[in-house]
ZAMARGU-4260 file (C-alpha; in steps of 0.2 Angstrom, whole numbers, plus 5000, padded with zeros to 4 digits):
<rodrens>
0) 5034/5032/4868 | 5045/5019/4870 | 5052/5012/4889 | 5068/5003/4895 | 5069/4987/4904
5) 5073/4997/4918 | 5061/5010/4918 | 5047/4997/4915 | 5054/4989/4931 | 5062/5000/4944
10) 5065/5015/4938 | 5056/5032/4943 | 5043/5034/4927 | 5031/5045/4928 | 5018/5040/4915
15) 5013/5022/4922 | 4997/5021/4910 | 5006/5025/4896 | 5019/5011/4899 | 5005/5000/4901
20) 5000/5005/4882 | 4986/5019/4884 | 4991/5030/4869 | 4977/5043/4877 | 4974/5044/4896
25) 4967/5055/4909 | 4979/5061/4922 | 4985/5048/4937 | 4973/5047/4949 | 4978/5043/4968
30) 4975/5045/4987 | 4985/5056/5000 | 4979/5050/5017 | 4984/5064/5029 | 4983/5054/5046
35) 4986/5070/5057 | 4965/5073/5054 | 4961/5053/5055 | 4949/5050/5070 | 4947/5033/5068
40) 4931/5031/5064 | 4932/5018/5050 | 4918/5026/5041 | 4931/5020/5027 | 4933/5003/5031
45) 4912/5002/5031 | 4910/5012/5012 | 4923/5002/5005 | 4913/4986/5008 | 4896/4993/5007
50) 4900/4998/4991 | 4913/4982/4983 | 4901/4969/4993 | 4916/4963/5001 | 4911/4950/5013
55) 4916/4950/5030 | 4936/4940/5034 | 4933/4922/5037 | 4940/4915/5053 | 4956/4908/5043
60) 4960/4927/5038 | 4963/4933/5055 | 4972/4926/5070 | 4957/4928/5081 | 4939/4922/5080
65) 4926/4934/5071 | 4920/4945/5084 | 4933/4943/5097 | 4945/4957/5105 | 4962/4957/5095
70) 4970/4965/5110 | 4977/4979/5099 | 4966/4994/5104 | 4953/4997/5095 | 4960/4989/5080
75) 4947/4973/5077 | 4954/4971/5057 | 4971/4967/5061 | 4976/4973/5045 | 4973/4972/5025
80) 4969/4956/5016 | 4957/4949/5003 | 4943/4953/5014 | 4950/4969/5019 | 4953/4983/5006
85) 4953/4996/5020 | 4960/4995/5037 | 4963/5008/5051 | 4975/5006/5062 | 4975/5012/5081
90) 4992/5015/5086 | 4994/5020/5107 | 5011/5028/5111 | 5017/5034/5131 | 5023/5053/5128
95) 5028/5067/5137 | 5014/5079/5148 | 5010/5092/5134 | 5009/5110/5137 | 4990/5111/5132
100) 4976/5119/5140 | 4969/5110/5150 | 4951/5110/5145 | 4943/5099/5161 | 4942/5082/5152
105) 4946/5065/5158 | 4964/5062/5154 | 4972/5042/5150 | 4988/5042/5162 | 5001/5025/5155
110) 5012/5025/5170 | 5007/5023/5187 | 5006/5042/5190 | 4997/5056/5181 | 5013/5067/5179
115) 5023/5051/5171 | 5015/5053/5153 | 5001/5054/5143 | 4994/5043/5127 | 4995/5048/5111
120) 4983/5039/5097 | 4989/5038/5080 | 4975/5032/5067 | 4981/5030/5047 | 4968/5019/5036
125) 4980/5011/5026 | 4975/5004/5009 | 4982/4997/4993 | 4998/5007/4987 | 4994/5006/4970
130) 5013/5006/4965 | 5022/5014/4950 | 5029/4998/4949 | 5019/4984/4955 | 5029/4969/4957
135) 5010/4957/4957 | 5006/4964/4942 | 5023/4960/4935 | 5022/4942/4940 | 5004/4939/4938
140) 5004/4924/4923 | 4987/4925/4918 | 4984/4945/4916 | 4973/4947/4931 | 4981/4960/4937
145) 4982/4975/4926 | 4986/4993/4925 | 4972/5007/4922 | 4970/5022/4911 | 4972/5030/4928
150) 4986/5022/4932 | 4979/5011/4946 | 4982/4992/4948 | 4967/4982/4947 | 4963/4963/4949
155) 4950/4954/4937 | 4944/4942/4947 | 4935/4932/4934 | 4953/4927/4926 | 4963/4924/4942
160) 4968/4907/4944 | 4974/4908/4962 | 4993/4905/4959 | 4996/4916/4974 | 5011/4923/4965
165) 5006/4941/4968 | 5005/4938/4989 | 5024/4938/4990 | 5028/4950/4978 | 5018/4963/4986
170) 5032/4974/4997 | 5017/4981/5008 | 5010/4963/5012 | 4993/4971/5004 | 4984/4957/4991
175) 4980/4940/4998 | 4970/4925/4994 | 4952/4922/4998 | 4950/4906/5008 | 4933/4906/5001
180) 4937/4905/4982 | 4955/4902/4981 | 4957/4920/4974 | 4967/4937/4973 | 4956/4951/4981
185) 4964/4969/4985 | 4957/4987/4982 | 4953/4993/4966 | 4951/5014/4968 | 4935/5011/4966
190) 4937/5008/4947 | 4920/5008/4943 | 4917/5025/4951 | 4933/5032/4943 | 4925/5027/4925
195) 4908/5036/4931 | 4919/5053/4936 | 4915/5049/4953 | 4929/5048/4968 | 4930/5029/4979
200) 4916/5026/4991 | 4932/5028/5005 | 4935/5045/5002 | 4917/5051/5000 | 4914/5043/5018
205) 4929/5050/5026 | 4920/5064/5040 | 4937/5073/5042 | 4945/5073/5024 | 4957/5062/5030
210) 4957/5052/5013 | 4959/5065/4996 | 4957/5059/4980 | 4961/5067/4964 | 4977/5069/4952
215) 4993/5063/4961 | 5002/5079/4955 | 4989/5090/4963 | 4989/5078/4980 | 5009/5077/4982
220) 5010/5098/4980 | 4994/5099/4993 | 5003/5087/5005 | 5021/5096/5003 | 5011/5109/5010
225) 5003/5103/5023 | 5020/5096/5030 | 5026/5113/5030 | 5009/5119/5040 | 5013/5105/5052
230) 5031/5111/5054 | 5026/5128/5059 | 5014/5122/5069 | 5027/5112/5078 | 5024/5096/5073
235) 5041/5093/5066 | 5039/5075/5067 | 5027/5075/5051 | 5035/5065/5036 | 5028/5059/5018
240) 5027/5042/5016 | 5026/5035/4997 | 5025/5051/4988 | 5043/5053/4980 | 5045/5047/4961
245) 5063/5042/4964 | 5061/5027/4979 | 5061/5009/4979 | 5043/5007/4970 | 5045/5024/4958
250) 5032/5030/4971 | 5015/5028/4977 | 4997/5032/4970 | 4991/5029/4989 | 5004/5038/4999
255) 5003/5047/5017 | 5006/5059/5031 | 5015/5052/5048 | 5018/5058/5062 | 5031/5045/5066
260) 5042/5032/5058 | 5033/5021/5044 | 5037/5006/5059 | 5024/5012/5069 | 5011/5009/5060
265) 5016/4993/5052 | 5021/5001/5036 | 5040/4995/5028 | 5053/5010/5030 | 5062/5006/5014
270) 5050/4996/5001 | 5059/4990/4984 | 5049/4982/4972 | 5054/4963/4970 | 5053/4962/4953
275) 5070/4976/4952 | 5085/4964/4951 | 5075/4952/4938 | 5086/4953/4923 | 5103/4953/4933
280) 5097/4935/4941 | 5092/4930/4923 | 5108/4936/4917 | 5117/4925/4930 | 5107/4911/4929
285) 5108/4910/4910 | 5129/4912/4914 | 5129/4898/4925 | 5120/4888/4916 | 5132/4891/4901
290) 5146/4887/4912 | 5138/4871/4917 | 5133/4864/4898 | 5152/4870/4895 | 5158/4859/4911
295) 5147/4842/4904 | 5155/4846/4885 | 5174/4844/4889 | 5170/4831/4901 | 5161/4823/4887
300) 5172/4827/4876 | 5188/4823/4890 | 5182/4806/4891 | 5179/4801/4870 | 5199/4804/4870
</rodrens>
């Protein structure tokens, strides 16, 4: 099977592992996180590191001192990085006095009286996207990076030479440097667990089932539903984030289930891949500099007269 420029770049494509040259494949494997059932319990965050011996962030990854209250909730790992690979995010939002029973507890007033609002916690664990197009593996110069027969995007660490290219191409801000070794480090899927038929330590943690893992087909019809559950519920705020084939990054193999605008919990409303309008600034660069060694010949050639 063979791919255009532009679906190998931007373009909605929906066999990534066979663009990347597997010939015979498993199906795409992915995550839906479904942050409606997220308690916050980072039982994520604690299995992805148990389980990748990822070390804890170094003082020059985060904006505070190890340790020390960030001043965002509950939310002590800021957000993803190369000492990161999972990160929850606590998100406190003012809202209306809901209609619900009222069961006895203590209640978390914002304004200055009771009957002014009440708080509302969002809690997503966000994680590597794992695009269809994935603009660092697209400018890694070493091959570092590289797409699995499950149509993950993996780093190998032991051929990464630190160029940082990747970091800016990312249009989640996801991969990042280690201080400590001067390398690329991001999540993975679990890769070694994929190849054993197992699903990433993340998922197997999660208490709630939060985090699903299986064939992204399966996980985008499972999470239309849901958002239709939600609806009739009347939760009409619930939206997909990530899943559609036809957006700015083909889609995600990581996508989610919000319960408010992708701003809120630090995620980009509109991500393209940065890699999209590659050709059309080779083209005009190759077009200027035609113009410019066309410019220095009839001068040259203007002045031998």
């Amino acid at each position: 099977m063979s791919f255009s420029l532009d679906q190998r770049l931007a373009a909605p494509l929906a066999d990534p592992a066979g663009e990347a040259g597997y010939a015979e494949h498993p199906p795409r494997m992915g995550f839906f996180t479904d942050t409606s059932v997220c308690i916050g319990c980072k039982a994520c965050e604690v299995a992805c590191k148990e389980w990748n011996l990822v070390p804890p962030a170094s003082e020059s990854e985060q904006s505070d001192p190890i340790g020390s209250l960030t001043g965002m909730s509950y939310d002590n790992s800021e957000g993803l990085g190369a000492s990161t690979w999972r990160h929850v995010a606590f998100v406190e939002q003012t809202t209306e006095k809901s209609n619900a029973v009222d069961l006895g507890m203590p209640s978390v007033p914002q304004g200055a009286l009771e009957d002014e609002g009440e708080v509302r916690w969002l809690m997503s664990s966000d994680v590597c996207k794992h695009c269809t197009h994935a603009a660092c593996l697209d400018v890694c110069p070493t091959g570092s990076l590289f797409r699995t027969e499950f149509g993950t995007v993996v780093v190998q660490e032991d051929i990464c030479n630190g160029c940082g290219y990747c970091v800016p191409a990312c249009p989640y801000g996801v991969i990042d440097i280690r201080p400590e070794d001067g390398r690329a480090w991001k999540c993975t899927l679990c890769y070694d667990r994929l190849g054993a038929g197992q699903e990433p330590a993340c998922a197997k943690a999660c208490p709630t089932d939060s985090i699903q893992y299986g064939e992204l087909d399966e996980l985008r019809e499972r999470a239309a539903q849901r958002v239709d559950a939600l609806h009739e519920a009347g939760v009409p705020q619930a939206r997909l984030y990530g899943h559609d084939p036809a957006d700015g990054v083909g889609g995600d193999g990581a996508f989610f289930l919000l319960l408010d605008e992708p701003e809120v919990y630090g995620l980009p409303p509109d991500p393209i891949v940065t890699t999209r309008d590659l050709p059309a600034m080779w083209t005009q660069a190759a077009v200027a500099a035609a113009g410019v060694v066309a410019t220095l010949a009839a001068a040259f050639l203007g002045a031998r007269r």
